[in-house]
C-alpha positions as CSV (number, residue, x, y, z in Angstrom):
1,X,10.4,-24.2,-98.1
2,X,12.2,-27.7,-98.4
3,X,14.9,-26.1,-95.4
4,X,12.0,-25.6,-93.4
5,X,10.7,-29.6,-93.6
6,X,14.5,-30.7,-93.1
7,X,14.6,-28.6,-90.1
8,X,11.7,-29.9,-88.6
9,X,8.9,-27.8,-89.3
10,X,5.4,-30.0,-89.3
11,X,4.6,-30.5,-93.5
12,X,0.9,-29.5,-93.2
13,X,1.9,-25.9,-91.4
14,X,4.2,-25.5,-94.4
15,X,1.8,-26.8,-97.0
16,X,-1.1,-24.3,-95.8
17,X,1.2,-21.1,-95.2
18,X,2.7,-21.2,-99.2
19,X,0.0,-22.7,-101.0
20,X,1.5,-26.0,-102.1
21,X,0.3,-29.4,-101.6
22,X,2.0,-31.5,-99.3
23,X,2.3,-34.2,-101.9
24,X,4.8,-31.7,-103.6
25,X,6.7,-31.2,-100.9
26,X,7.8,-34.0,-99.6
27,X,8.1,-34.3,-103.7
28,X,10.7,-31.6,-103.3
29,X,12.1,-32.7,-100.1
30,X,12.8,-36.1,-101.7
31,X,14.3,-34.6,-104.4
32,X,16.9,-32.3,-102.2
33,X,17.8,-35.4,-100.1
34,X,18.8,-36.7,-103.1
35,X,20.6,-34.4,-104.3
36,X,22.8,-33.6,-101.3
37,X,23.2,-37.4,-101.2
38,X,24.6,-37.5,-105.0
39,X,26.6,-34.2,-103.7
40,X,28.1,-36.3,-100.9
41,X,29.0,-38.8,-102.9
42,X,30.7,-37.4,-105.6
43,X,33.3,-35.4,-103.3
44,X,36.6,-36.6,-104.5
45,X,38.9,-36.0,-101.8
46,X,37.6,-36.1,-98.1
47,X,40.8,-34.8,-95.5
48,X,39.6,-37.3,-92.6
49,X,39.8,-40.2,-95.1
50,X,43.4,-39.1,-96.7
51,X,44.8,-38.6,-92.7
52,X,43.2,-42.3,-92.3
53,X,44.8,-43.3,-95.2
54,X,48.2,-41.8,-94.7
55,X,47.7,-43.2,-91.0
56,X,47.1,-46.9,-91.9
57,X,50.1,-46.7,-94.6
58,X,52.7,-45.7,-91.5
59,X,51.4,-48.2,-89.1
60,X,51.7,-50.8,-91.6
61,X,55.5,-49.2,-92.1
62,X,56.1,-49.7,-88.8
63,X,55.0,-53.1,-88.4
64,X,57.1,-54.3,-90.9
65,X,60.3,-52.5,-89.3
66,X,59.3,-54.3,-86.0
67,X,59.2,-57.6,-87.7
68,X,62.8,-57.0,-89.8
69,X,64.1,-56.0,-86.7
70,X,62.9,-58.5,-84.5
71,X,64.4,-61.7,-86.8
72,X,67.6,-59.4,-86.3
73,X,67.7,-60.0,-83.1
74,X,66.7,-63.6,-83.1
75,X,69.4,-64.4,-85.6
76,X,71.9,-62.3,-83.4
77,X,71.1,-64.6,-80.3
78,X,71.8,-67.6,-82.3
79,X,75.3,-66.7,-83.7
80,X,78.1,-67.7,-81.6
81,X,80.0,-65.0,-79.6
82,X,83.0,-64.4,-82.1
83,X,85.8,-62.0,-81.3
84,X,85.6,-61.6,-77.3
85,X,88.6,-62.2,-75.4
86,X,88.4,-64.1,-72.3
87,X,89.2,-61.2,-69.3
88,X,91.3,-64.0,-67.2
């Protein structure tokens, strides 16, 4: 019956075909809300989340390989040029 009110069905039409009030069901509709809410909830691992998570941990990898290399280059354009021969 509560399926039939989550998918759209008017709650009077429902109410009169099984002989239930519609104070109850939208007493039992609350409650199944709830619950799949609670259910939602409580999931402890969600795959899009852990591929987020595993994304945002090798961006901020790379970022900090940009940045090390990127003062090695600065510190490479300040040192003299040591042991080049002149060609002439």
């Amino acid at each position: 019956m509560v399926l039939r009110l989550l998918r759209g069905e008017p709650v009077d039409a429902v109410s009169r075909e099984v002989g239930v009030t519609i104070a109850e069901l939208e007493q039992w509709r609350e409650l199944a809300l709830a619950g799949m809410e609670a259910g939602l909830k409580a999931r402890t691992s969600d795959p899009l989340e852990a591929r987020l998570n595993d994304a945002v941990r090798r961006v901020g990898e790379l970022s900090m390989e940009n940045e090390i290399l990127r003062k090695e280059r600065e510190l490479q354009a300040r040192r003299p040029l040591t042991g080049r021969r002149s060609s002439t």
